[in-house]
C-alpha positions in Angstrom: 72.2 64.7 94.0 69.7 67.4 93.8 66.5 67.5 95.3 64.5 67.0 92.4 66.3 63.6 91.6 65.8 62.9 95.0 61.9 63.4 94.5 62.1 61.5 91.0 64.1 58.8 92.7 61.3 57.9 95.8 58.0 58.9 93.4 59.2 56.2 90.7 60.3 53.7 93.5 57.2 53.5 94.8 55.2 53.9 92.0 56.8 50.6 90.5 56.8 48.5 94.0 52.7 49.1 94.6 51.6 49.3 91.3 53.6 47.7 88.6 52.6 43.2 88.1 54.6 40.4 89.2 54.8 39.4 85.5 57.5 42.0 84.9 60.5 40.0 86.3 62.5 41.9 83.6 61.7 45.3 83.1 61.1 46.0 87.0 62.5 48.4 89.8 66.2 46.7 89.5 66.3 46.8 85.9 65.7 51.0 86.4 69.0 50.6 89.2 70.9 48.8 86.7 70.0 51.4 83.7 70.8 54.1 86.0 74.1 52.8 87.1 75.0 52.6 83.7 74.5 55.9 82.7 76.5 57.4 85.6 79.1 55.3 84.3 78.9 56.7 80.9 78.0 60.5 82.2 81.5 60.1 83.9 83.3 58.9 80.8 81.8 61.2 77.8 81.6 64.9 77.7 77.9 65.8 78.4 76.3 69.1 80.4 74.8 68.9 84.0 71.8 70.0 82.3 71.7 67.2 79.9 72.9 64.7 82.9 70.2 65.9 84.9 67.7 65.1 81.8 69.2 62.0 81.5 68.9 60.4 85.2 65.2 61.7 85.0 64.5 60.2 82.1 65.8 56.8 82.9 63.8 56.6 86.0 61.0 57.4 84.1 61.8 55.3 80.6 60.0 51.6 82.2 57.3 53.3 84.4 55.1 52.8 81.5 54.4 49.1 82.0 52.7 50.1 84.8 49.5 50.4 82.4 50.9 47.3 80.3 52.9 46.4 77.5 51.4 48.4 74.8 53.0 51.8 73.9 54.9 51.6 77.3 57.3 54.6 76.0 54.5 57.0 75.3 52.8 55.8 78.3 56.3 56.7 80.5 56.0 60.4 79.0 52.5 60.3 80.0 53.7 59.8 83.8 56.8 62.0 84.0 55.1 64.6 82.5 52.3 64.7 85.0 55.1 64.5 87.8 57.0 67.0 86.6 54.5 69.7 85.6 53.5 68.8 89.2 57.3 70.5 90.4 56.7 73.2 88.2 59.3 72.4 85.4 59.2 74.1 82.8 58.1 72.7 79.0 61.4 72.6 77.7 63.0 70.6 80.3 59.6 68.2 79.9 59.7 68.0 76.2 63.8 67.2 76.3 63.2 64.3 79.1 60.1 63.2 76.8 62.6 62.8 73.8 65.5 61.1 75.9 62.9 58.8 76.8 61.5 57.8 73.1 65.0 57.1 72.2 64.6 53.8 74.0 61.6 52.8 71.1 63.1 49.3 69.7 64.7 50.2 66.5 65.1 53.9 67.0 68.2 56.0 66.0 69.1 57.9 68.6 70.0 62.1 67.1 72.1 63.4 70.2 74.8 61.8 72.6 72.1 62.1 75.4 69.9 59.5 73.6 73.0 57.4 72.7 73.8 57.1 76.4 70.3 56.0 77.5 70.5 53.4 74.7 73.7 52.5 75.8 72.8 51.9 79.3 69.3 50.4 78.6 71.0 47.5 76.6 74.1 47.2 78.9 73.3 43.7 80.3 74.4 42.3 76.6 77.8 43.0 78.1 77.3 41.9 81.4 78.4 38.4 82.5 75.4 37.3 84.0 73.7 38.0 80.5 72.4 34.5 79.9 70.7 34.6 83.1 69.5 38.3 82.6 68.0 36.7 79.4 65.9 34.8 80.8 63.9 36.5 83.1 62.7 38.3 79.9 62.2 35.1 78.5 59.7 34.5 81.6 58.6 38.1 80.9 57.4 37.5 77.5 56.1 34.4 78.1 54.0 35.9 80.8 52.7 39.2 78.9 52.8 38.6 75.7 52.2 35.0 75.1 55.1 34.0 73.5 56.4 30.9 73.9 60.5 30.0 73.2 62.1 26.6 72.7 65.6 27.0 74.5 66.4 26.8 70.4 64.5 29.5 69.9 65.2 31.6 72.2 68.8 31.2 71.6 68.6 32.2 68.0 66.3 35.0 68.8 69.6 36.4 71.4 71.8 36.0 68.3 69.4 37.9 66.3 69.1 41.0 68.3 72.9 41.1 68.9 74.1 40.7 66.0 71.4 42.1 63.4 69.2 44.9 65.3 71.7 46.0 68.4 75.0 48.3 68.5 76.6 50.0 70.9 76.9 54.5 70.2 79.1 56.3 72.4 82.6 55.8 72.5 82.5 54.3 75.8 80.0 51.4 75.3 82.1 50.9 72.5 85.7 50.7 74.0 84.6 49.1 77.3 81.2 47.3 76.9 81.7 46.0 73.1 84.5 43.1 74.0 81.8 42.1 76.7 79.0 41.5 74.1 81.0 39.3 71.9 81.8 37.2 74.5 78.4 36.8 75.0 77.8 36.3 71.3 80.7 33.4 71.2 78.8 31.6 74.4 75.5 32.0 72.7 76.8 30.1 69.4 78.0 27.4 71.6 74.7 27.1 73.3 73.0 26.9 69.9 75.4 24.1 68.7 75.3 22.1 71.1 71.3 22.3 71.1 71.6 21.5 67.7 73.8 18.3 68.4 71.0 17.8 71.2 68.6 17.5 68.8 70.1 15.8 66.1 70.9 13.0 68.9 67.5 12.8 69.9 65.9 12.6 66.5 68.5 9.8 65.8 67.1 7.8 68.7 63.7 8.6 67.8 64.6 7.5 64.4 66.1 4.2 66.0 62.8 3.8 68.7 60.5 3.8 65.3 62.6 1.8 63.4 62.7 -0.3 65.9 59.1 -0.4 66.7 58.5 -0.8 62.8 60.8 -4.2 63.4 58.9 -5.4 66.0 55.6 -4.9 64.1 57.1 -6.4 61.0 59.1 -9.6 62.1 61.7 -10.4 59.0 59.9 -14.0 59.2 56.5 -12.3 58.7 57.7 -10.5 55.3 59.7 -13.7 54.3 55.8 -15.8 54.9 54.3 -12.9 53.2 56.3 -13.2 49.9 56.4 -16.6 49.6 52.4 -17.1 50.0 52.2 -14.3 47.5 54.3 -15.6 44.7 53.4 -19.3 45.2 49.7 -17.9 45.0 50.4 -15.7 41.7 52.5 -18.3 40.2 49.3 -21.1 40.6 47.3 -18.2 39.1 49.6 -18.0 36.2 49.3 -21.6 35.9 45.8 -21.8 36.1 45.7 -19.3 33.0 48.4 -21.1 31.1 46.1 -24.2 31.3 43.0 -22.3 30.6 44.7 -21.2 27.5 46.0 -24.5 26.6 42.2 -26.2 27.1 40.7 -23.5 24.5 43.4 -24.1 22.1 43.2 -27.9 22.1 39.2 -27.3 22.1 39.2 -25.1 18.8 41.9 -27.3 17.1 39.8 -30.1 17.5 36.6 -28.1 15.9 39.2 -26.7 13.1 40.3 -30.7 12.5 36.5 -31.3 11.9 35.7 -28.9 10.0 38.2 -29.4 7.7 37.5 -33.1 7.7 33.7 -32.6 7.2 32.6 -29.3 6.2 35.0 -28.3 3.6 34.7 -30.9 1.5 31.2 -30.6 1.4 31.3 -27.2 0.0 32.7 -28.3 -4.0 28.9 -29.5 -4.2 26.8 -26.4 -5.5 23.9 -28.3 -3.3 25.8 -27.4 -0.3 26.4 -23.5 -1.2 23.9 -22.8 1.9 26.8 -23.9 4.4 29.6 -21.5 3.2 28.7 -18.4 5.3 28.1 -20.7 8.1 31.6 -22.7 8.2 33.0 -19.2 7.6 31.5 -18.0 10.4 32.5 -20.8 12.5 36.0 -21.0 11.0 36.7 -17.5 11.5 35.7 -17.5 15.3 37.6 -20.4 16.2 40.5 -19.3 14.6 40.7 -16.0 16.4 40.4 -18.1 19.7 43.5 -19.9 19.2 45.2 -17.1 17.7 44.4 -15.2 21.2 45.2 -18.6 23.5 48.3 -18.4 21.8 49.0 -14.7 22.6 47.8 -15.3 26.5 50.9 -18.2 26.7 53.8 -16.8 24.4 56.5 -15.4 27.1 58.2 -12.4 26.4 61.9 -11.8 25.2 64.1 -10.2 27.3 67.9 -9.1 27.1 69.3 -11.4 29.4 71.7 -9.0 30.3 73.1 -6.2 32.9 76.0 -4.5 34.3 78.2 -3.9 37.8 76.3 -0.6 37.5 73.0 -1.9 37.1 73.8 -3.9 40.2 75.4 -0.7 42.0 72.7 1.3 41.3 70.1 -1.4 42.1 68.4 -1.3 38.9 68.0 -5.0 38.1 66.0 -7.5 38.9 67.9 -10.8 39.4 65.4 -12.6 41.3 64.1 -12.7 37.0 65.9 -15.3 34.8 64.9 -12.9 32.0 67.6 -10.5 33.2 70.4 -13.1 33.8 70.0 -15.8 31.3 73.1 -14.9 28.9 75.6 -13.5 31.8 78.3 -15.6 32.6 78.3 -17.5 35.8 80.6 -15.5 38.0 79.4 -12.5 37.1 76.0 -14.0 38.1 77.5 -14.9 41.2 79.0 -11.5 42.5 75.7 -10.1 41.5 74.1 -12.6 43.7 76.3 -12.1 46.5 75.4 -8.2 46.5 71.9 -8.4 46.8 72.0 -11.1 49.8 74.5 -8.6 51.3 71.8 -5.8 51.2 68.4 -6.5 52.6 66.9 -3.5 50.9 68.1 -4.5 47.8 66.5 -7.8 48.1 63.2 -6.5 49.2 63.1 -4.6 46.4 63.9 -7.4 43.9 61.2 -9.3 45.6 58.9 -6.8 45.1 59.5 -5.7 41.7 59.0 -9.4 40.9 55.8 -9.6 42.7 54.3 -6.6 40.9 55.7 -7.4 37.3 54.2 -11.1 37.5 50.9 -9.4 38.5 51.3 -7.4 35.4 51.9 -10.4 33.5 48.7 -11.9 35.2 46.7 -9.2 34.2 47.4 -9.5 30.6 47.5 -13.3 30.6 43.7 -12.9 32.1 42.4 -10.4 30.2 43.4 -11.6 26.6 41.8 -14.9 28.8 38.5 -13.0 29.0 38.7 -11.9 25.5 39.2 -15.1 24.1 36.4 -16.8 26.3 34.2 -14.0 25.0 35.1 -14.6 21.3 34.5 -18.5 21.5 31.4 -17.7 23.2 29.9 -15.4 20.9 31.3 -17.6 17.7 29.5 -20.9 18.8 26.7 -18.3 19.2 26.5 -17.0 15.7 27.6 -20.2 14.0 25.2 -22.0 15.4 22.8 -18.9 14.3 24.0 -18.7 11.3 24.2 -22.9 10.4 20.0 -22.5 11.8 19.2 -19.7 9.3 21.2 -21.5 6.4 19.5 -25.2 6.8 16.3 -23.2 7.0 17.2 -21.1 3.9 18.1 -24.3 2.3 14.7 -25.9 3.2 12.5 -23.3 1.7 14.3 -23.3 -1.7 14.2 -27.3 -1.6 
């Protein structure tokens, strides 16, 4: 070795053990021994100057002295360093500019123009050939984490390692690519492993978080609790149907009873011209009560249904047989199967129960807002009849 390497050798060796950080557990003093190794390794195998080997071991000492000052720019900030050593040895500019280059061509995603830049690509990325690469990994893992902030899951990081070799890395010379290549795709093949079985990791615990919550949920909800829950509901709705139903009923007897009186003792009043005044009142008063019952009538009449369904319906869950509506004209053992399905699936049966629930509170809504209507109409017809029976006795008064 020449004395120049010599001097290159002890001013970067020192240089990196006093002033480069602890954080740099990856791109440190025996990263620079393993980059240099492998370029002797390649100088001996490819066909390359002693001018251009000389460049080269010079330039690999110097490529990481950068981080010295950080992680930003560390390349340029190499150059920076080598130059000043070696314009302090008196080399000459065109031995500095040609080590500057070489060491450039270590820039992530650079294409490297000449077989000297090949080689220090080659060497710099060796370790994806080595088999202590998973290991080597992660002490740039710890790097990152460290400098840059960047924070890996093991997923992560795996797939970023499958990345790098497989979308953004190749080997150049011949060399790396005869001897180191076979190395790398071993490495490839373990790290695919890694990530399946992380994934099969994963999927295993989100099953048993899945199965934790569910069973949490279970605990929270007690099957006898939803059971109570439905029954109280129903029972509550179906009084509250009932209660309408006879609410309905009462205003329909009511007005049939004022209807029976006033054809019993109005209308035959009206043949006698004498009694003209009491037309628009009994008109009034027929027409109002007559829309009452009409809408009583309306609140109570049940709805037609089909009566009907298929193995598919049942299948595909889309019936309600908790409804006689749905069943009424199927034959008994076809009732039955259908029966036996949704006691054999508890979703299925929560479902019916709740489709039930919310369609009889539909039918409660309409029952007790035609209610509401038809209250309001009786109201406002006793109202006006009586009104209008006042104005007409008084009309009838004045003329007399």
């Amino acid at each position: 070795m020449n004395e120049l390497l010599i001097e290159v050798e002890n001013y970067v060796s020192n240089l990196l053990r006093k002033k480069l950080s602890h954080v740099f557990v990856y791109h440190n003093l025996s990263h620079t021994h393993r980059v240099i190794k492998c370029i002797q390794e390649l100088i001996e195998n490819e066909a390359i100057s002693e001018n251009e080997t000389e460049n080269l071991l010079i330039a690999a000492w110097f490529h990481d002295s950068g981080y010295i000052n950080g992680t930003d720019n560390h390349e340029e900030e190499s150059v920076t360093i080598s130059t000043e050593f070696l314009k302090s040895k008196n080399i000459d500019s065109e031995k500095i500019h040609a080590i500057s280059k070489i060491i450039l061509a270590t820039k992530m995603g650079y294409e490297p123009e000449n077989l000297a830049e090949q080689i220090i690509r080659d060497a710099d990325c060796a370790h994806l050939s080595d088999k202590n690469f998973i290991e080597i990994s992660e002490l740039l893992r710890h790097e990152w984490e460290q400098t840059k902030d960047k924070l890996f899951t093991d997923s992560e990081w795996t797939q970023e390692n499958i990345s790098f070799l497989t979308k953004q890395h190749q080997f150049y010379t011949n060399y790396a690519i005869n001897t180191w290549q076979n190395g790398k795709d071993r490495n490839l093949v373990s790290l695919f492993k890694i990530q399946k079985k992380l994934q099969q990791d994963e999927q295993k615990n989100m099953a048993k978080h899945e199965a934790l919550a569910f069973k949490k949920k279970k605990a929270k909800l007690p099957e006898r609790g939803i059971d109570t829950m439905f029954r109280v509901t129903l029972r509550n709705h179906i009084t509250l149907s009932n209660i309408a139903d006879t609410k309905a009923n009462i205003l329909l007897s009511v007005n049939a009873i004022i209807i029976s009186l006033v054809l019993s003792n109005l209308i035959p009043k009206l043949d006698n011209p004498s009694n003209q005044y009491l037309i628009y009142p009994t008109v009034i008063f027929t027409l109002f009560t007559v829309t009452s019952m009409i809408l009583s009538v309306i609140a109570t009449r049940p709805n037609v249904t089909s009566g009907k369904f298929t193995k598919e319906d049942v299948k595909n869950k889309k019936v309600n047989l908790l409804f006689f509506g749905n069943f009424h004209k199927m034959k008994l053992d076809e009732f039955e199967w259908a029966i036996k399905e949704l006691m054999n699936d508890k979703d299925y049966l929560y479902n019916s129960m709740t489709k039930d629930l919310y369609f009889l509170g539909l039918v409660l809504n309409r029952k007790y807002n035609i209610l509401r209507i038809t209250y309001t109409v009786f109201m406002i017809g006793i109202v006006l009849s009586v009104i209008a029976f006042y104005i007409a006795f008084q009309s009838s008064g004045i003329k007399n």
